[in-house]
C-alpha positions in Angstrom: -27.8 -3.4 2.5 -24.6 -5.5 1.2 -22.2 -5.9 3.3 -18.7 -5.0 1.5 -15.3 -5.2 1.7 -13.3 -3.1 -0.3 -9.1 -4.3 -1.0 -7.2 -1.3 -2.2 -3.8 -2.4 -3.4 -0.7 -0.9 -4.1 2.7 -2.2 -5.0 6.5 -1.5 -5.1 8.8 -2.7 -7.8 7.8 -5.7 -10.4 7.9 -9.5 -10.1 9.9 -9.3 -13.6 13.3 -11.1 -13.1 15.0 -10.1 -15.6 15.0 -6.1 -13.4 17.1 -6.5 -10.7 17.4 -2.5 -10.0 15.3 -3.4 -6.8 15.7 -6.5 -5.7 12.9 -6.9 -3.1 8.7 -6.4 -4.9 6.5 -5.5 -2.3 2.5 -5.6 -2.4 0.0 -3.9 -0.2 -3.5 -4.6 0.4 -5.5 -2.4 2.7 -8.9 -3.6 4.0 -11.8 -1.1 4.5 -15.5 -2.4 5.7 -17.7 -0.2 3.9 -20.0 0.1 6.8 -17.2 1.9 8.7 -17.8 5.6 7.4 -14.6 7.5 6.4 -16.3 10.8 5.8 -15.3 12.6 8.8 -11.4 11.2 8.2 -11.9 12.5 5.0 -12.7 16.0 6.3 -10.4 16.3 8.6 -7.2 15.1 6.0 -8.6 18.0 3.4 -9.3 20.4 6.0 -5.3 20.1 7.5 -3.8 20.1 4.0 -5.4 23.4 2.7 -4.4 24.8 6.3 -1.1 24.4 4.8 -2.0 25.2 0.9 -1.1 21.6 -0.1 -2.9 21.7 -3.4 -1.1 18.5 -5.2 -4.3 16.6 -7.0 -3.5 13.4 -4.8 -0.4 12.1 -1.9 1.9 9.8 -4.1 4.3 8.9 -1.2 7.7 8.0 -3.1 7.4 11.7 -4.8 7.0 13.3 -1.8 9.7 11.6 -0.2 12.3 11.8 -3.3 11.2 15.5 -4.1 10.2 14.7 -7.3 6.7 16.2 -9.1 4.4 17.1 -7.9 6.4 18.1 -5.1 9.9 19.0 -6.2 9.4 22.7 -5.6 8.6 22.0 -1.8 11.2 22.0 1.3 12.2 19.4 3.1 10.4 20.9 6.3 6.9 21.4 4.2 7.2 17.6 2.9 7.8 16.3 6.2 4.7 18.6 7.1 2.6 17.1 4.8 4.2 13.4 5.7 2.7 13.6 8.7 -0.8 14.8 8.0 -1.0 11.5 5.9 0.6 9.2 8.4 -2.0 10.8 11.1 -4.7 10.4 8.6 -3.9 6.7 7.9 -3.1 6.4 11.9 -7.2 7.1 12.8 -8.6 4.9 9.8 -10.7 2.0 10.8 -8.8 0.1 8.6 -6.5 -3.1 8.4 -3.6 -4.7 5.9 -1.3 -7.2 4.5 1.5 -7.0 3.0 3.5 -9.5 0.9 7.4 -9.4 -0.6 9.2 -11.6 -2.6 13.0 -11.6 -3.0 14.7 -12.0 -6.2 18.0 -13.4 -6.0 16.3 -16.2 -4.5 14.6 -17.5 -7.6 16.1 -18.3 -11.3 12.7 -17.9 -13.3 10.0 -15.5 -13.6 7.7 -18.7 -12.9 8.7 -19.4 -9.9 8.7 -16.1 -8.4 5.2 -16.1 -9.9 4.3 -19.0 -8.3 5.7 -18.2 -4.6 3.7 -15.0 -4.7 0.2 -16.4 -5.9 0.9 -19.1 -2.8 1.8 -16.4 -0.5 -1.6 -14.5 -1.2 -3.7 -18.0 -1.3 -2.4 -19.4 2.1 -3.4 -15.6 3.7 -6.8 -16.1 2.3 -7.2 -19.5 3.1 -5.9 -18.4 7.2 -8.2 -15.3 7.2 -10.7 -17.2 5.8 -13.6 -16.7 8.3 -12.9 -12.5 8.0 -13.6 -12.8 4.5 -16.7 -14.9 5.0 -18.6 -12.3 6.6 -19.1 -10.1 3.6 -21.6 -10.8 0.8 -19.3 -9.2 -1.8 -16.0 -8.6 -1.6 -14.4 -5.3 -3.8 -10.8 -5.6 -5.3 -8.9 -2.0 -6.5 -6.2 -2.6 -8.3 -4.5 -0.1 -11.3 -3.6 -3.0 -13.1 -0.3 -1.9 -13.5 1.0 -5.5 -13.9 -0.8 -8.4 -16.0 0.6 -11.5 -13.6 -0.5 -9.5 -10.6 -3.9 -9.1 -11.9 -4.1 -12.4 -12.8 -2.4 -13.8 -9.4 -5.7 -11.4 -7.5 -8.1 -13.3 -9.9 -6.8 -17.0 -9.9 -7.4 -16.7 -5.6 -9.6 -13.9 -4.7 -12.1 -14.8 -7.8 -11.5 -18.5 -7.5 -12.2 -19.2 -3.4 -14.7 -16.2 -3.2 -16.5 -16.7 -7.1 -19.5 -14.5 -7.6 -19.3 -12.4 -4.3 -16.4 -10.7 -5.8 -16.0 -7.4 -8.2 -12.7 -6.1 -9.6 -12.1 -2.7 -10.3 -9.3 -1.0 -11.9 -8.8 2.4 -10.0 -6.1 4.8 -9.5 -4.4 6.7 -7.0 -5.8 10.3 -8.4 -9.3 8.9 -7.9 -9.3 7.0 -4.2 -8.1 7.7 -1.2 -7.9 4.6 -0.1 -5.2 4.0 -3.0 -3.4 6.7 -1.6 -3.4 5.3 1.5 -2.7 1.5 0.2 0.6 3.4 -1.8 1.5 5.2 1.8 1.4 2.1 3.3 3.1 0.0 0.7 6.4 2.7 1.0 6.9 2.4 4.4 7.0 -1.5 4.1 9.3 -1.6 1.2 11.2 1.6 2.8 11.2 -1.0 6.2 12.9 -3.8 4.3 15.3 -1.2 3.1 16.6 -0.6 6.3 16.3 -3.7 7.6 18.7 -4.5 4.8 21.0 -1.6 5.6 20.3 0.1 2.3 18.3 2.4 2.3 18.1 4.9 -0.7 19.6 8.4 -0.3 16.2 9.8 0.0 14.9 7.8 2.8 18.4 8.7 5.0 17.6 12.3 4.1 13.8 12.0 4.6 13.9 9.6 8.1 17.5 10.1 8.9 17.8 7.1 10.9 15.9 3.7 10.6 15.7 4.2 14.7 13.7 7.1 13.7 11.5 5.6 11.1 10.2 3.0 13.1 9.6 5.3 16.3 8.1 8.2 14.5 6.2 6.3 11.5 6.5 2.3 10.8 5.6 1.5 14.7 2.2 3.3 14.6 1.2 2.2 10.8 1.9 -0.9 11.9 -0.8 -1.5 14.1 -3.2 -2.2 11.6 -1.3 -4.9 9.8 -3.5 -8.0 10.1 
């Protein structure tokens, strides 16, 4: 039997200059060895969200936390509810990530943000080098949601790791592990929010304090950041 890694990525924002609605893009990657079975965390994630007669098709994070659909006829109390079923889901996966941010207002052209990125994600292959070695194939999930951030993937994932590596478009409704990549990818951008001081209406409403999103969430996803 192969030996596989699977990379499910998520992202926040774009890398495209020329919107500066949110300054700050974030990407995701969340690293799952195929030979540690999920099927039980599985389980036990379905099996507390119809205990609570959560029946959305799939946990899009930013929804949830805005109220918007699927979840904009839910309360505040039942969001949270359903928050923290997730979090403790992603909390027990034998799982590990990265994540990676770029600024805007630091850079004048699309190119060179392009090009600070694509280094960012080379130079954390090239250091974690050895983890990657270990697998005979290597699985990248990505929506392809932007064309420079599928080619970035493909210039240093396909170009260090060749043949050993597959890449799959997938979405959110479909995986899990997206889900979890998209979780994941929220609080980090939702971190450098409040980091920042400026955090979005939602989040203060959601989290109420960034003391209390790093106690009660950030701290413990954390953890498993490589």
């Amino acid at each position: 039997v192969l030996s596989v890694l699977s990379i499910h990525i998520d992202e926040s924002g774009n890398l495209n200059l020329s919107n500066r609605q949110n300054p700050t893009y974030c990407l995701t990657m969340v690293f799952h060895n195929q030979d540690d079975n999920i099927s039980s965390n599985l389980q036990f994630l379905d099996k507390r969200l119809s205990e609570i007669d959560c029946d959305v098709p799939f946990i899009h994070t930013s929804p949830l936390i805005r109220q918007d659909k699927p979840f904009e006829d839910l309360l505040m109390t039942d969001r949270m509810h359903i928050f923290r079923i997730f979090s403790r889901f992603v909390e027990q996966l034998p799982i590990t990530y990265a994540s990676f941010s770029v600024t805007k207002t630091f850079y004048q052209e699309d190119k060179q943000i392009e090009e600070a990125f694509r280094r960012q994600i080379k130079n954390f292959i090239e250091y974690n080098l050895e983890c990657f070695q270990i697998f005979e194939k290597i699985t990248v999930y990505y929506d392809c949601g932007q064309s420079i951030i599928s080619k970035i993937l493909r210039d240093t994932f396909g170009k260090i790791f060749d043949d050993r590596m597959d890449f799959r478009t997938a979405y959110q409704k479909d995986y899990r592990l997206m889900q979890v990549a998209d979780f994941v990818c929220t609080l980090e951008q939702s971190k450098i929010r409040w980091d920042e001081h400026r955090p979005t209406k939602s989040e203060k409403d959601f989290f109420l304090t960034r003391q209390m999103f790093m106690k009660n969430f950030y701290k413990k996803i954390s953890r498993k950041h490589l």
